[in-house]
C-alpha positions in Angstrom: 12.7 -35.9 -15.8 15.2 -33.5 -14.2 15.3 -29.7 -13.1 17.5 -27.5 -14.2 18.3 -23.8 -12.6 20.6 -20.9 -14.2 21.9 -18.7 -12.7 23.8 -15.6 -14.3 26.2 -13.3 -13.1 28.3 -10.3 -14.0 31.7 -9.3 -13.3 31.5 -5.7 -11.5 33.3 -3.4 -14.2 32.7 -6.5 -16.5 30.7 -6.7 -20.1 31.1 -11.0 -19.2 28.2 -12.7 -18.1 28.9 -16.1 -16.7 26.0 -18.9 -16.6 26.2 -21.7 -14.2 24.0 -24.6 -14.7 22.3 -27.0 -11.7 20.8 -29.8 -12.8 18.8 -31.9 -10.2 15.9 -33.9 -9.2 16.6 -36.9 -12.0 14.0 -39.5 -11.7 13.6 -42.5 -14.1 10.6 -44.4 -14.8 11.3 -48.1 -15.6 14.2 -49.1 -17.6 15.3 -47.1 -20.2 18.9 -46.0 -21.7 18.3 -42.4 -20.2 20.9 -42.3 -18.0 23.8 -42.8 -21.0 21.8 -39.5 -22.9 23.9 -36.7 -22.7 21.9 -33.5 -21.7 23.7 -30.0 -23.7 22.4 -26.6 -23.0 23.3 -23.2 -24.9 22.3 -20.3 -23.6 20.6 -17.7 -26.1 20.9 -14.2 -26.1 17.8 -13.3 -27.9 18.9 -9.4 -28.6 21.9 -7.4 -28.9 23.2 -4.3 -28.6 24.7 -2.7 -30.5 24.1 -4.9 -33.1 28.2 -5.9 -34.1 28.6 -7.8 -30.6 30.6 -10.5 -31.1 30.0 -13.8 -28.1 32.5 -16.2 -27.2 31.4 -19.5 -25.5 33.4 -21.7 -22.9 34.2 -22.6 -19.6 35.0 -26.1 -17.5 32.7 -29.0 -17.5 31.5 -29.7 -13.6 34.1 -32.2 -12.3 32.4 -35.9 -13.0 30.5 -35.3 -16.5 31.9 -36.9 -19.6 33.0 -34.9 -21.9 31.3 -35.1 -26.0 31.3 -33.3 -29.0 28.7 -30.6 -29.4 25.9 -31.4 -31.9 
């Protein structure tokens, strides 16, 4: 189990909005292989305006987490 905050901001002047992901508060139960699972998040825009917008994903991995091959 872990939590896991967003938080969004935007540019001033900007049409970017940059997401930054906190994850925290891991707790295991027993012994499992948990810890090797990689956790991937993708933020969803669930409407769009107009409705041409083209997105672009990317950014840095937080210093520390291994990098893998999106599914």
């Amino acid at each position: 189990m872990f939590n896991v905050r967003v938080v969004g901001t935007v540019p001033l002047n900007s049409r970017t909005i940059n997401f930054r992901y906190y994850f925290t508060d891991f707790v295991t139960t027993g012994r499992t292989s948990a810890a090797a699972m990689p956790i991937r998040t993708k933020g969803k825009i669930p409407q769009s305006w107009p409705s041409g917008a083209r997105y672009t994903r990317g950014g840095n991995l937080p210093a520390g987490t291994p990098a893998h091959s999106p599914s």
